[in-house]
N, C-alpha and C positions, 0 to 999 in steps of 0.2 A: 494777062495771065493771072490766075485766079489758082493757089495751092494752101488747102487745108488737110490738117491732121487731126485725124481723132484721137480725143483726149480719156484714155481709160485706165484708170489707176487701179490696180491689182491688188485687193486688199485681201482678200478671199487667203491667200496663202500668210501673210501675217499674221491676222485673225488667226487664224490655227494654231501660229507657234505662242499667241499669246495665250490662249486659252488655256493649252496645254501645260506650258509653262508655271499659272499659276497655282495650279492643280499638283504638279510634280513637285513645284520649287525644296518643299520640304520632305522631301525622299529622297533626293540625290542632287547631287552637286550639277551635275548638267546632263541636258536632253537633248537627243539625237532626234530629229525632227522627218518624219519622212515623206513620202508622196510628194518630190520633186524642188522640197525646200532643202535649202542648204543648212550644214549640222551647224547648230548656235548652242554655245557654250553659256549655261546661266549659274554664274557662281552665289552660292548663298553670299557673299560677302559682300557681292555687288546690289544685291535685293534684299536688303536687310528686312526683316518680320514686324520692327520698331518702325519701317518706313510709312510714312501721312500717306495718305492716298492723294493724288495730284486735282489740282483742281479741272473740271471737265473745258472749261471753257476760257483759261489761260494758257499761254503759250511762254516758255521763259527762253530765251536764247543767250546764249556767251559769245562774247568778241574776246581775244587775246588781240588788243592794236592799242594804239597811242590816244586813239579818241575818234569818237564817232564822225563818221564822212557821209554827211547827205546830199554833199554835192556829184551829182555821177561823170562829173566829169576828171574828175580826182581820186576814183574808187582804182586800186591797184589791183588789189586780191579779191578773191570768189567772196568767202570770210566777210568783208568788208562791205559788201553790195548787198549785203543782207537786207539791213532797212530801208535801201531808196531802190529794189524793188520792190517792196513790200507800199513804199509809196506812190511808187512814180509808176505810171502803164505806158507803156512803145506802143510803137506800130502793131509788133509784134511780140511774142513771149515764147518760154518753152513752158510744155506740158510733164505730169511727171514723170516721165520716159523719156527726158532729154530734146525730144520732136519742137521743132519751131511750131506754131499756129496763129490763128488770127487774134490782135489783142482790139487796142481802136483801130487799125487795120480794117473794116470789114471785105476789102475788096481790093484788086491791083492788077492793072495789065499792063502790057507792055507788045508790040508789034517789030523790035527791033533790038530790043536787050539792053539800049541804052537809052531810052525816053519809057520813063515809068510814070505813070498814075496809079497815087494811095487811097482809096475813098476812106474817109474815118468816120467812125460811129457817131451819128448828129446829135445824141442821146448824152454823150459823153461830159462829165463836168470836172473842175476843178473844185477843192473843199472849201472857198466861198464863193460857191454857185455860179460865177464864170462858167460858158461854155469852153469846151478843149475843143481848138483850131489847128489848121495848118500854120497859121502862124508861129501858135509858140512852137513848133517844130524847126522852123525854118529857122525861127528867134536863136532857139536853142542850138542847134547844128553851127550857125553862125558863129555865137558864141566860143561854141569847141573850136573851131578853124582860128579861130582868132591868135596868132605867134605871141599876142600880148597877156594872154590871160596863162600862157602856159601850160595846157592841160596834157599830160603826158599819154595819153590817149585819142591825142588829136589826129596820128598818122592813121588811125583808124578810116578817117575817110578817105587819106589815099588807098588804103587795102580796097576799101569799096571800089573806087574809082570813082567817085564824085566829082564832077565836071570842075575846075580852075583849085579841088585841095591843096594838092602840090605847087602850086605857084601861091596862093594863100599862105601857107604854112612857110615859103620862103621868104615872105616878105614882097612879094612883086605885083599881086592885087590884093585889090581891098576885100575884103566879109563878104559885101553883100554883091560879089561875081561868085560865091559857091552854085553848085549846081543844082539850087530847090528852088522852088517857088512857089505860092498862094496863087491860085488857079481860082478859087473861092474857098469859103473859110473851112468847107470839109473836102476838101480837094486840094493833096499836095504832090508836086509835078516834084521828079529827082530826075535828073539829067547827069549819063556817067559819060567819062572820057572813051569807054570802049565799050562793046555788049556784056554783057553780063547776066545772064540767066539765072544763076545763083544770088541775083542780089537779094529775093525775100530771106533768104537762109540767113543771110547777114543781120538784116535788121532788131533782133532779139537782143544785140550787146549791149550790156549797160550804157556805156559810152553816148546812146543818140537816147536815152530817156528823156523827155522833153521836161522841162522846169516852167512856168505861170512866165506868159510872154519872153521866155527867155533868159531869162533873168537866173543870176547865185542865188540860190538858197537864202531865205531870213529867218529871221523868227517875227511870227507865229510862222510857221513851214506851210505850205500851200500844197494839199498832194491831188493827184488826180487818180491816184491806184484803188484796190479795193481796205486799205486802211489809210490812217490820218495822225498825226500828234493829238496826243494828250497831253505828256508833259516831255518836257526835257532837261536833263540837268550833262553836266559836262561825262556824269559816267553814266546816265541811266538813260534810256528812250524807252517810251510808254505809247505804245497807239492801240487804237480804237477801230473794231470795221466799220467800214461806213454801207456798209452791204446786211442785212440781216440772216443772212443763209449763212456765213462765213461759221466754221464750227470750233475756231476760239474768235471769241469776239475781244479777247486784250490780247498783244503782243509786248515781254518787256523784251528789251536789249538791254542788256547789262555789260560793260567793261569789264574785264576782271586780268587779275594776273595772277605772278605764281605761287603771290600769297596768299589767294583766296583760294576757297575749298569750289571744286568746280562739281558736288556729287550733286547739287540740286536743280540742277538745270534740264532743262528737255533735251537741247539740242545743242552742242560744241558744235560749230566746223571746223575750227583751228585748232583741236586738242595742244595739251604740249608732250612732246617728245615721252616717251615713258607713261605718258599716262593711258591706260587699255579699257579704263572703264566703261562697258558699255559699246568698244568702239563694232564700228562699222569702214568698212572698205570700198569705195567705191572708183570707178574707172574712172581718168581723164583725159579728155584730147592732148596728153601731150605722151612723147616716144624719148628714148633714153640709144644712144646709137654711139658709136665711131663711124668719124668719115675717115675713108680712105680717099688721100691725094694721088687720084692718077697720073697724075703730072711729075709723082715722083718715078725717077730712072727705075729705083727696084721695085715698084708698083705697078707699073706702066702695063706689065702683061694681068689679064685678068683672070688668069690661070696661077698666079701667086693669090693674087688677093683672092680667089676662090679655096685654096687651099686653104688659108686663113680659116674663113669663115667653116669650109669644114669644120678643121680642128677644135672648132668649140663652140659648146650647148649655149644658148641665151638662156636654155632652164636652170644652169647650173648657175652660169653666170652671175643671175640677177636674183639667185635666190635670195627671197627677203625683202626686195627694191618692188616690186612691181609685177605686173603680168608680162610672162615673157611671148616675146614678140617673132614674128619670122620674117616681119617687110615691113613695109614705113607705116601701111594702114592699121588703123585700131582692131583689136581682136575679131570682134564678131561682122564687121562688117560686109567682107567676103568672103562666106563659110566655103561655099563651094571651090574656093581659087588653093589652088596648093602648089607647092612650089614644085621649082624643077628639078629634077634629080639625077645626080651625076653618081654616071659609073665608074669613074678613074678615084682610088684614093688620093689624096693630098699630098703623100709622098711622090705617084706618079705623077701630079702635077706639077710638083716641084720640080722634079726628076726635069720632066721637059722644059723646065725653064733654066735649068744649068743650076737647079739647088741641090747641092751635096753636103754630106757630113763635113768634107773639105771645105767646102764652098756655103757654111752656112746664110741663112736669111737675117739681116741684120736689121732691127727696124726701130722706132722707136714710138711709144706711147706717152701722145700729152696729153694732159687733162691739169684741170684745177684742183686746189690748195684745198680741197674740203674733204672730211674723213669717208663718205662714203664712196667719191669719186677715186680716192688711193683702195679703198676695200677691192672697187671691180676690177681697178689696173691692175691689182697686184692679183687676182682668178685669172686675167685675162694670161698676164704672165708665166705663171705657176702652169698652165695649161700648157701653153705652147711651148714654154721650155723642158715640157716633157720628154721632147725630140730634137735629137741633136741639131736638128736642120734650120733651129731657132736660135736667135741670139737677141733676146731682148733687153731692151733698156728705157726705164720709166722717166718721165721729164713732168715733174712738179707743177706749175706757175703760178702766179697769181691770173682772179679772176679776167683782169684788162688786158695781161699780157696772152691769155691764152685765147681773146678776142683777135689781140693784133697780130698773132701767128696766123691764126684760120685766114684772116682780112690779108695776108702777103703770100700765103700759101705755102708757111713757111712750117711744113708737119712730113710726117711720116701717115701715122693713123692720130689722130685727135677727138676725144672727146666731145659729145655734141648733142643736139635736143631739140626739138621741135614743139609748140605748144598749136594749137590750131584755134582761131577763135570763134570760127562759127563748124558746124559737122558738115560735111562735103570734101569728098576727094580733091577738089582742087585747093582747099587750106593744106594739105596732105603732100600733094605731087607737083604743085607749080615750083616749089624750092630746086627742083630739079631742070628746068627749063633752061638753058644757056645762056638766056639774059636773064634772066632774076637774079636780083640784087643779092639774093641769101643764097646763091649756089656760088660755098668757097671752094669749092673740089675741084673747080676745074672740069668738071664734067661736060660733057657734049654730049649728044646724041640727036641724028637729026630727026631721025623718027618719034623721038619724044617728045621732040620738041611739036613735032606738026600734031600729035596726038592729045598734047596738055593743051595749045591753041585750039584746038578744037572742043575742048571741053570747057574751057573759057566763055569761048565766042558764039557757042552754036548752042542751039536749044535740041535737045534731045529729052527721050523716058527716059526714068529711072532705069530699066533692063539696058537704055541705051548707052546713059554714063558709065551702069557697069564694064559693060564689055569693053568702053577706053580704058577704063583703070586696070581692068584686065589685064590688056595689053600691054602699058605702060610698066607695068609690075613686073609682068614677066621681061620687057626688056632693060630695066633695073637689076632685075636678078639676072641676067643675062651676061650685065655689063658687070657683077659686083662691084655697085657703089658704096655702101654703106655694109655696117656691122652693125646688124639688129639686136638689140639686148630684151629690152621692156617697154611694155606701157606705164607710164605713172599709174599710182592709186593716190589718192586722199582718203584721211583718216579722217572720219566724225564720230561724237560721242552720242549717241541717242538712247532717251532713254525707254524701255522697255514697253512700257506703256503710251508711246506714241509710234503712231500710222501715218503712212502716205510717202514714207521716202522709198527709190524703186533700184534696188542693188545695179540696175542695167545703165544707169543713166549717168551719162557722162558730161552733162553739161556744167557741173559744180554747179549749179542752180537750183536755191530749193528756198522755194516759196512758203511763206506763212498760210497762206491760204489753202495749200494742197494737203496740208497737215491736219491731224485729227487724233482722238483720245481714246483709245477702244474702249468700250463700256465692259464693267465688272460684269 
């Protein structure tokens, strides 16, 4: 199996707002932008007149973190995997639109779902002239597997299903039973425990970036991306392209905290809180929800928990938090799928379930200890005790404890989330399967379940995945599982005069190299 995505970065509409921008900036405070771009607010205070002009072919980026992680086996946050993609190349990559494509990758079949072959680029070097093999892949992979090195990304290869991770990562084999192997030195075989047609989709995560024979990070750093170290000091990184096309040819990373002024930098991805400068909004795989426990007695009909969801807007809701949501999958993904539409008010659904003014709905709302998680309970609240037929009541927790309720099923409606780590419906809808580890709800359904297995295990088109998650979706909303609120957004700070980042793109992934300086 052989899957490529064209890589086409839309500058065409940037370019415009910057041109125009610099023309307007001293006439008025901000420019409504038209012809399909979205309105950008350019405050003089933001683009000062006394501002240098940036240099064309540096690149400056900000970390808000404890100190720089070039090991990618240790990389936690988007933010932080800045520079070891910037050094390290996978299998595979995302393009500026979020799409996985080929990176050393050039090629990959598969006859079965679960016995892959990778061909890698032969061409391919490391920055003291070593070729890149299958080895350091397998080296590296190992590595991660390894319970002793710790790497908190190492469950990552059971999400894959990599043949013996899970008994690895218990302790019960050794490293070198993971399911890769050198086949020859640009030929690497991955062997999973089930089919998995998705698995190229996977391969893009930090997590499996390959390191020089496998091996931690040193100094001097060994990279095999399109840049390299130049220098490193404990807050600064400085690299070099080792490419001559690359349209900055220096990248700094810079540390900074909230003592530093952050106005001179290109590009934030971890702004801090309050700061607006410059920013930008963009989408991420991850959804903001309540479960509802069907398993609870006054739940258990789905003609209450529908009524619920009547009762209240995810637009209202989450205004301010994110893009609001109407089902588990990311916004744009299935424009055509709409939900389904019920003709009984909430009241008559109550009605038929013996809720009255007398007999109100007594339910209660947990979530965690953090100010914007009491903001939603307390809309969620406010909402439904609108009508007498409610009778709410908010339960605080801490973060652990509000784990170990969900984990005993010990809730009414509970606060909850989902982060997905590669794009594909089944990061999305396998939580819902009746064995999966991560469905606290108590959920069943058998037709889900034969439908998510199938998306799993079977190779289908794209039109063909659709129409399961179609399906799926609708018998989600069918069943009212969940309370849909939002998508996440991430805030970056970009600055004006830099190109290449793409409002659609949801992989928190954004490469040094896609980047560029639009010309005066």
């Amino acid at each position: 199996m052989k899957r490529y995505s064209s890589l086409c970065i839309s500058r065409l509409c940037a370019s415009h707002l910057h041109r125009f921008a610099k023309k307007l900036i001293n006439l008025t405070a901000c420019l409504t932008v038209l012809s399909g771009c979205e309105e950008v607010n350019y405050s003089q205070t933001l683009l000062p007149q006394t501002k240098e002009p940036k240099n064309e072919h540096i690149l400056t980026r900000a970390i808000y973190s404890a100190h720089l992680q070039l090991d990618p086996h240790f990389v936690k946050v988007a933010a932080d995997a800045g520079p070891v993609r910037d050094l390290l190349l996978g299998l595979l990559q995302y393009n500026s639109q979020g799409e996985v494509i080929p990176a050393l990758a050039k090629e990959w079949f598969s006859d079965d779902g679960k016995n892959w072959l990778f061909i890698l680029d032969d061409k391919a070097t490391w920055s003291n002239g070593q070729a890149v093999t299958a080895l350091d892949f397998v080296a590296s992979w190992q590595r991660l597997s390894d319970p002793q090195k710790g790497s908190p990304l190492a469950s990552y290869l059971v999400s894959m299903g990599i043949l013996n991770a899970k008994a690895i990562l218990a302790g019960e084999k050794a490293i070198t039973e993971l399911g890769v192997a050198v086949l020859n030195p640009h030929t690497l075989q991955i062997q999973l425990e089930q089919p998995n047609y998705q698995l190229p989709k996977m391969l893009a995560h930090s997590a499996l970036l390959p390191t020089y024979q496998g091996l931690a990070p040193q100094q001097p750093f060994i990279s095999n991306g399109v840049y390299e170290v130049s220098s490193q000091s404990k807050q600064q990184l400085i690299l070099e392209a080792r490419q001559d096309d690359m349209p900055f040819k220096q990248v700094n990373y810079q540390l900074i905290s909230s003592t530093k002024n952050p106005d001179s930098f290109d590009l934030i991805e971890n702004p801090l809180t309050g700061y607006s400068r410059n920013e930008q909004k963009l989408p991420r795989l991850c959804h903001y929800f309540y479960e509802f426990n069907v398993q609870d007695p006054k739940l258990q009909n789905p003609d209450v928990r529908k009524a619920i969801q009547i009762m209240l807007s995810s637009a209202e809701i989450s205004k301010g938090f994110g893009l609001s949501m109407q089902h588990i999958l990311p916004q744009n993904w299935l424009p055509e799928w709409h939900s389904l539409f019920s003709n009984r008010s909430a009241e008559a659904l109550l009605a038929g379930a013996g809720i009255s003014v007398k007999n109100p709905l007594e339910i209660t709302l947990t979530y965690d200890d953090k100010p914007q998680h009491k903001l939603i309970a307390e809309r969620i609240m406010r909402t439904l005790s609108q009508s007498e037929l409610f009778r709410v009541t908010l339960n605080e927790v801490e973060w652990t404890q509000l784990l170990s309720q969900r984990e005993q099923k010990n809730f009414q409606l509970i606060r909850s989330g989902w982060c997905a780590d590669y794009a594909d419906f089944n990061a999305f809808l396998m939580p819902f399967h009746s064995n999966s580890p991560d469905n606290k709800m108590g959920y069943q359904n058998q037709t889900v379940d034969n439908l998510l297995t199938q998306l799993q295990t079977q190779s289908f088109d794209e039109q063909g995945r659709k129409q399961i998650a179609e399906q799926v979706l609708s018998q989600l909303e069918k069943d009212v599982v969940i309370l849909p609120l939002f998508q996440y957004q991430r805030r970056i700070s970009v600055d004006p005069s830099l190109g290449g980042i793409e409002k659609e793109n949801a992989s928190e992934v954004i490469y040094s190299k896609d980047l560029y300086r639009y010309k005066d």
